[in-house]
N, C-alpha and C positions, 0 to 999 in steps of 0.2 A: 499319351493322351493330352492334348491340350486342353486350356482351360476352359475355353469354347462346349467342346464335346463334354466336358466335366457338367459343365449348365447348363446342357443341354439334358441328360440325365438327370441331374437333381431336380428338377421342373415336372420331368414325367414321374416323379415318385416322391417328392416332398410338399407337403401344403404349399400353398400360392401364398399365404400369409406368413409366410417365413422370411424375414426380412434380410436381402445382401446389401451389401454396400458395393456402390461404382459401376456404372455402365456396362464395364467390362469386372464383373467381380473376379477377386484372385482366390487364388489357393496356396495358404501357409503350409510349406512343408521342411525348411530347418529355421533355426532362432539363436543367437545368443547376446549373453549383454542387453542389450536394449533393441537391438535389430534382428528383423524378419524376413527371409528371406522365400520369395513365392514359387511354382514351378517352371516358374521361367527363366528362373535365374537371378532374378532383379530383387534388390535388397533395400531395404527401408529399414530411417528408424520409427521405431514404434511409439507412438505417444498415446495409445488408449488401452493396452497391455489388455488385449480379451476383454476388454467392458471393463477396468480396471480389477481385474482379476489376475491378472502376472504382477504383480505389486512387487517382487523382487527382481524380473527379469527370465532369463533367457537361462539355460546350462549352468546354474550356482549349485556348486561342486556338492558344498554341504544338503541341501537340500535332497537331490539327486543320490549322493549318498546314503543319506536317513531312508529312503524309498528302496534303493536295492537293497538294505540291510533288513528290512522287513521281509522283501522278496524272495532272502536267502533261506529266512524260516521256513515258505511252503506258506504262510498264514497271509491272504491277504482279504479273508472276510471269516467273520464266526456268527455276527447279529450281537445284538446285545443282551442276548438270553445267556451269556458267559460273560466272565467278569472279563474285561480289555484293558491293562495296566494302561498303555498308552494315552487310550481313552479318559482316564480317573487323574493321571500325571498332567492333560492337557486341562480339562476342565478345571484343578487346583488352578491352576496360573491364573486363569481366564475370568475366575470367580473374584480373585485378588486386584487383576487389574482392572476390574469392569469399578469397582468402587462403592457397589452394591455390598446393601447386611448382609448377613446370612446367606449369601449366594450361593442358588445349584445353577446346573449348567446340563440343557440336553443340546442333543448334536443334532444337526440333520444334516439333507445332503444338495440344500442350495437355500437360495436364502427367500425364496418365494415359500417353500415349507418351512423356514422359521420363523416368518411374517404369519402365516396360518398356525401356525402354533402357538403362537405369541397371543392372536387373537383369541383362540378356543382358552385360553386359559386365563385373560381378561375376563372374557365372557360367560367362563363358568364361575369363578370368582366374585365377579359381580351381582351372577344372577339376572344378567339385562343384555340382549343383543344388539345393543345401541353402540356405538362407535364413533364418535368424530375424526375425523382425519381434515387434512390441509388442500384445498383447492390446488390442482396443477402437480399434484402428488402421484406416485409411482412406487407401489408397492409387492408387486410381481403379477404372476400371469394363472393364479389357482382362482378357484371359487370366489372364497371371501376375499382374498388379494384384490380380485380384480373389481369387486364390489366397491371396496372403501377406495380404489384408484380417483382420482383427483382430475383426471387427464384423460380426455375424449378419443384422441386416437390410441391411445391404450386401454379402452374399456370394453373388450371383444361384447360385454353382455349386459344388459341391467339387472337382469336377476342375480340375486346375494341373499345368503343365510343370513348377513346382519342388516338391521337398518344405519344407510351412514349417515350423518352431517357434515358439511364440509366447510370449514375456516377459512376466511384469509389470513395470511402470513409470509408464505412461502413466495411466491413470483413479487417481487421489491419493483419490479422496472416496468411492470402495467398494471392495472387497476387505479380502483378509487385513490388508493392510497401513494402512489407513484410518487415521488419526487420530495415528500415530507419528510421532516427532522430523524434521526434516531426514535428520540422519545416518544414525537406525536405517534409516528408510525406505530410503534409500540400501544401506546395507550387506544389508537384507533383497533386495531387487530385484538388484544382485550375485549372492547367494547361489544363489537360482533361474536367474539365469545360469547360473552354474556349472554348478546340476544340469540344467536341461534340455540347457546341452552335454553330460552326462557320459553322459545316459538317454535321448535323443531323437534324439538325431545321433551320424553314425561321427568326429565332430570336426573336420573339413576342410568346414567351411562356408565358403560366400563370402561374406555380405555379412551383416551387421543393418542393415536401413535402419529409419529413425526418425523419424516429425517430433517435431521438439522442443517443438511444442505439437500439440495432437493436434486437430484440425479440424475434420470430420463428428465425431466421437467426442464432442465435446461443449467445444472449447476446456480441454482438461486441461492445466496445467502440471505439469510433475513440478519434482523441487528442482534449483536451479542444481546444476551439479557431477554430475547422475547420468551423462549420458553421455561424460563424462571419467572413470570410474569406468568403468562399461562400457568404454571404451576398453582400459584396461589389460589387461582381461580378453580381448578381443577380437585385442591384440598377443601376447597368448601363444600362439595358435593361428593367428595371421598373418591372420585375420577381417578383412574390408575393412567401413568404419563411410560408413552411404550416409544421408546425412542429407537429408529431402524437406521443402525449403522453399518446397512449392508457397504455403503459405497462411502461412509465417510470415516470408519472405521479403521486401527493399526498405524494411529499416528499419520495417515493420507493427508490430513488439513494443515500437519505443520506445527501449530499452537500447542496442540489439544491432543491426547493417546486417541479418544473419541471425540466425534464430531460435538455432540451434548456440553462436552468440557467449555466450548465458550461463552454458553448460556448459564456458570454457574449453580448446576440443580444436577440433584439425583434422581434417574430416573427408576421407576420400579421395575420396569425391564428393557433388557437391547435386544436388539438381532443382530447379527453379524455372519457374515457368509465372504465371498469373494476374494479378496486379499490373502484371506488366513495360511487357504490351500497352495498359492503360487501355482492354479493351474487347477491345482487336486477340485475335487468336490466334496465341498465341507460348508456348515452352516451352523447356525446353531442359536439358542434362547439363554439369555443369562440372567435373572432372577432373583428376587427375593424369596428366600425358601417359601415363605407362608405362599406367598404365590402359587411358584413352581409345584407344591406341592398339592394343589387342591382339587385335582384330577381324585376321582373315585375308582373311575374302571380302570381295567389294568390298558397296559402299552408298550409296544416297545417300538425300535426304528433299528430297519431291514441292513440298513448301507449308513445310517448317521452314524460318526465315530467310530466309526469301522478301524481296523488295526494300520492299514496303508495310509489314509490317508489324514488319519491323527499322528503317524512317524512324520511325514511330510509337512503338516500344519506344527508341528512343535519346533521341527527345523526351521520353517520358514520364522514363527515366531523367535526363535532364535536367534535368527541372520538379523534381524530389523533391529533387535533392542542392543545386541553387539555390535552393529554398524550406526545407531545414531540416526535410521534412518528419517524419522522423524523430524529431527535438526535438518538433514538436507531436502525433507520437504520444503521446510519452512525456508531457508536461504534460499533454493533455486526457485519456489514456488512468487519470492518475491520479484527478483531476478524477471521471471517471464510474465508476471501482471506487468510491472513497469515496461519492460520490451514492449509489449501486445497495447500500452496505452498510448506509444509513442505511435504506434502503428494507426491504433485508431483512432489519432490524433491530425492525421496525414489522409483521410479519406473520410469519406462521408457516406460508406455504406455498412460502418462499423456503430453500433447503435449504444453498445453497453459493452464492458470487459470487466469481467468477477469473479472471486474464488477465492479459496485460502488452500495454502500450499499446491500440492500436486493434484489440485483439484480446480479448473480453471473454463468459462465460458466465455466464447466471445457472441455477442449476439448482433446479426446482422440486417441491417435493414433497405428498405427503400433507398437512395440516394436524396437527402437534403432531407429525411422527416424522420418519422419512427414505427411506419408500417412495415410488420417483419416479412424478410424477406427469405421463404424459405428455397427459391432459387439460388440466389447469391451463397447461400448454405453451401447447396449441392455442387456449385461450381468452385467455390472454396476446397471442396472435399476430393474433385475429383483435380484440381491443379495442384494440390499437397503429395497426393500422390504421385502425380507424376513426377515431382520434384524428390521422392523417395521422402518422403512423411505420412507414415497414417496415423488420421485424428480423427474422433467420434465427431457425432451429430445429433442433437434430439430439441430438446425443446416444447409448449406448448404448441408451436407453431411449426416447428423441425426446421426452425431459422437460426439454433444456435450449435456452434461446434464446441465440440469438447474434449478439453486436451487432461489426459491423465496417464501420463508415462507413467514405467516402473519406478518405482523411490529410489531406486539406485543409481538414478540419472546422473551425467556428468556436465560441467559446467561449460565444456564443450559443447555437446549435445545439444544443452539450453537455446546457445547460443544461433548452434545450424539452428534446430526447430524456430527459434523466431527468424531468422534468413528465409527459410521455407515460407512461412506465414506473411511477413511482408511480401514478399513477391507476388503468391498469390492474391492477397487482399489487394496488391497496388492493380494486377490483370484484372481481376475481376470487378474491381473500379472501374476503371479504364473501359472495358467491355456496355458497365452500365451507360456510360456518362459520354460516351462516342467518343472521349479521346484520342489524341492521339499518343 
C-alpha cells in the first residue's frame, strides 16, 4: 500500500482536525539511533523525536530490554487498585528529583491528564475555580486544558469548568513588551500581574500554571528569574505556582533537570509526561503532599503507572542520568543556536532564533520586517524533508520551526541538521526575494 492510498483512508475515518505534516504526509515504520525510516524506504534524521517524546532515540537496547522483561511476566496492566512495585520505585526517584517537600507522585497516561489533574487539585485546594495562565500558552487538548490554553488555534472551545486570566510573559519577541532589558521586561510582566489580579479576578485564585519554555507556542523563553518574580506575587495571595514540564522536562533545556530550575523557585507542583516514556505513555503530577493530598472522594487511574510502562520510564530514566544526557543537551544545544544564528545572520527571512538546549525555535518571517511568516514555515518544513531532516512547527502564528532531536544526538548529526537548515532557509529566501 502506498502512502497515498494510506491518506486516502485515514481521511475517510479520522477527524479532519487531526493534524499531518507535509503535502505528501509519510508513514514511520522502522527507527534507530536518531533516524527514521518511512514506507518508502527513505530515511531521515529525526530532530522533533514524536513531539519530543523519543527523548532517548530509536532501538536503546536497555530501554527495550526493561519492556520485554516485564512482557515476560504476563503483567502488562492490573490498574492501581493493587499495589505496582514499579510504580512506588519510579515515583521515589521522581519525588527526590522534582525538589519538592513532602512530595507524592500520581501517574497518568499523557500529559494533557496530568495538566487536568494538576488543575483539579489547585482547584479544590484553593476552594476557587479561578486560574491564571500565560498568553500564547499550550496546555493540552481536555476540558479545562483547553480552557486555560493561551493560543487561539489551539482553543477547539470557549467553554471551561475554570475561569482563566491570562499574563503576559511567555512570547518575548511580540508584544508590548518586545525588545526591552532583562529586568524591565521582567518588572513590566509583574505589573500586569498585579493588574489583572486586581481587575480580572475576586483575588483568591488557585493556581498560575506556566511552562517555563512555552512549547506549541513556539519554544518562547522568557528571562531567567521571571517566575521567581511571579512567585512573590503569587505568595501574597497564597496562589499555588503549577509549573508544566511536559516538554521542558529530564534535563531537555540543558542547564536545569526541569525547565523551572532557571527561574530559581520551587514550584508547588509539575507535570511531566513525554520524554519519561521514550515513546511509552506515561504522565504524571508531582507535588507537595498537603496538595496532592486534598482530594476527598476516592480515585484511581485505569492505565497511569501501569506495570509496562513504569519498567520502560525507569529505564529511560536511567539511560539519561548514566549517559549525562543533560550535559549533551546543553553542549550540542549550544552548538546549533550558534550554527542556526549564523544562518539567520545570512537571510532576512529569519526573524528570531531561541532555546536552551535541545529545545530550539527558529522564527520566520516576512523578508526585510517582522511579520510572521507562516508560509516560509511550511516551505522550510517541507525542503528539510526532502533533504532527509524532520523538524516540527507551531507557533502563535505556525511561523516557527522546532528543532527537538533525541538527547542522544551526536555531534555529527548537529552538524548535517544545521547543513540541512541552511540550505533550506538559504531556498526558501531565494524563493521569497526572486533571487537568483
Amino acid at each position: 500500500m502506498t502512502e497515498a492510498e494510506l491518506l486516502a483512508r485515514h481521511r475517510a475515518v479520522l477527524p479532519n482536525w487531526l493534524a499531518l505534516y507535509y503535502q505528501e504526509p509519510i508513514e514511520i515504520v522502522r527507527a534507530h539511533g536518531r533516524h527514521v525510516t518511512d514506507s518508502q524506504g527513505r530515511t531521515y534524521l529525526d530532530f522533533f523525536a514524536g513531539i519530543l517524546t523519543n527523548a532517548i532515540g530509536y532501538g536503546i537496547a536497555e530501554i527495550s530490554d526493561a519492556v520485554r522483561s516485564q512482557l515476560d511476566t504476563g503483567v502488562m496492566h492490573t490498574s492501581t487498585l493493587y499495589l505496582i512495585r514499579r510504580q512506588v520505585e519510579l515515583a521515589e526517584r521522581i519525588a527526590e528529583l522534582s525538589g519538592i517537600p513532602d512530595a507524592k507522585v500520581f501517574f497518568t497516561s499523557s500529559g494533557t491528564e496530568a495538566n487536568e489533574t494538576a488543575l483539579m487539585l489547585a482547584t479544590q485546594y484553593r476552594r476557587s475555580n479561578q486560574i491564571l495562565a500565560l498568553r500564547n500558552s499550550y496546555h493540552g487538548r481536555a476540558f479545562a486544558t483547553v480552557g486555560i490554553t493561551g493560543n487561539r488555534g489551539w482553543s477547539a472551545t470557549s467553554l471551561s469548568p475554570v475561569r482563566v486570566s491570562h499574563v503576559h510573559g511567555g512570547y518575548r519577541y511580540r508584544g508590548p513588551f518586545a525588545g526591552w532589558s532583562d529586568a524591565d521586561y521582567i518588572a513590566a510582566c509583574v505589573q500586569d500581574l498585579r493588574d489583572v489580579l486586581q481587575t480580572t479576578t475576586s483575588g483568591d485564585v488557585a493556581a498560575l500554571i506556566a511552562e517555563p519554555i512555552q512549547g506549541v507556542g513556539g519554544f518562547n523563553v522568557p528571562p531567567d528569574g521571571l517566575f521567581a518574580a511571579f512567585k512573590e506575587v503569587l505568595d501574597e495571595y497564597g496562589i499555588l505556582l503549577i509549573s508544566d514540564e511536559v516538554q521542558t522536562g529530564w534535563g531537555r533545556t540543558g542547564e536545569h533537570f526541569w525547565g523551572i530550575g532557571a527561574h530559581g523557585v520551587t514550584p508547588d507542583a509539575m507535570t511531566f509526561a513525554k520524554g519519561l516514556g521514550n515513546g511509552l505513555a506515561i504522565g504524571g503530577v508531582v507535588a507537595r503532599g498537603e496538595l496532592m493530598d486534598c482530594l476527598t472522594a476516592n480515585s484511581i487511574s485505569t492505565f497511569g503507572g501501569n506495570p509496562l510502562a513504569t519498567a520502560g520510564a525507569a529505564a529511560t530514566l536511567d539511560y539519561l542520568l548514566d549517559h549525562d544526557l543533560q550535559g549533551n543537551a546543553a553542549k550540542l544545544g549550544d552548538r546549533l543556536l550558534a550554527g542556526l544564528r549564523e544562518i539567520g545572520a545570512r537571510t532576512d527571512v529569519v526573524g528570531d532564533v531561541r532555546g536552551k538546549g535541545l529545545m530550539i525555535g527558529i522564527e520566520l518571517v516576512e523578508p526585510g520586517g517582522s511579520d510572521p511568516s507562516p508560509a516560509t514555515a511550511s516551505a522550510v518544513l517541507e525542503h528539510t524533508r526532502e533533504r532527509g531532516l524532520l523538524v516540527g512547527k507551531g507557533g502563535l502564528h505556525n511561523n516557527v520551526i522546532r528543532l527537538a532531536p533525541p538527547m542522544t544526538l551526536t555531534g555529527e548529526e548537529a552538524e548535517q541538521a544545521l547543513d540541512v537548515l541552511g540550505e533550506s532557509i538559504a531556498a526558501v529566501g531565494k524563493g521569497h526575494t526572486g533571487a537568483g
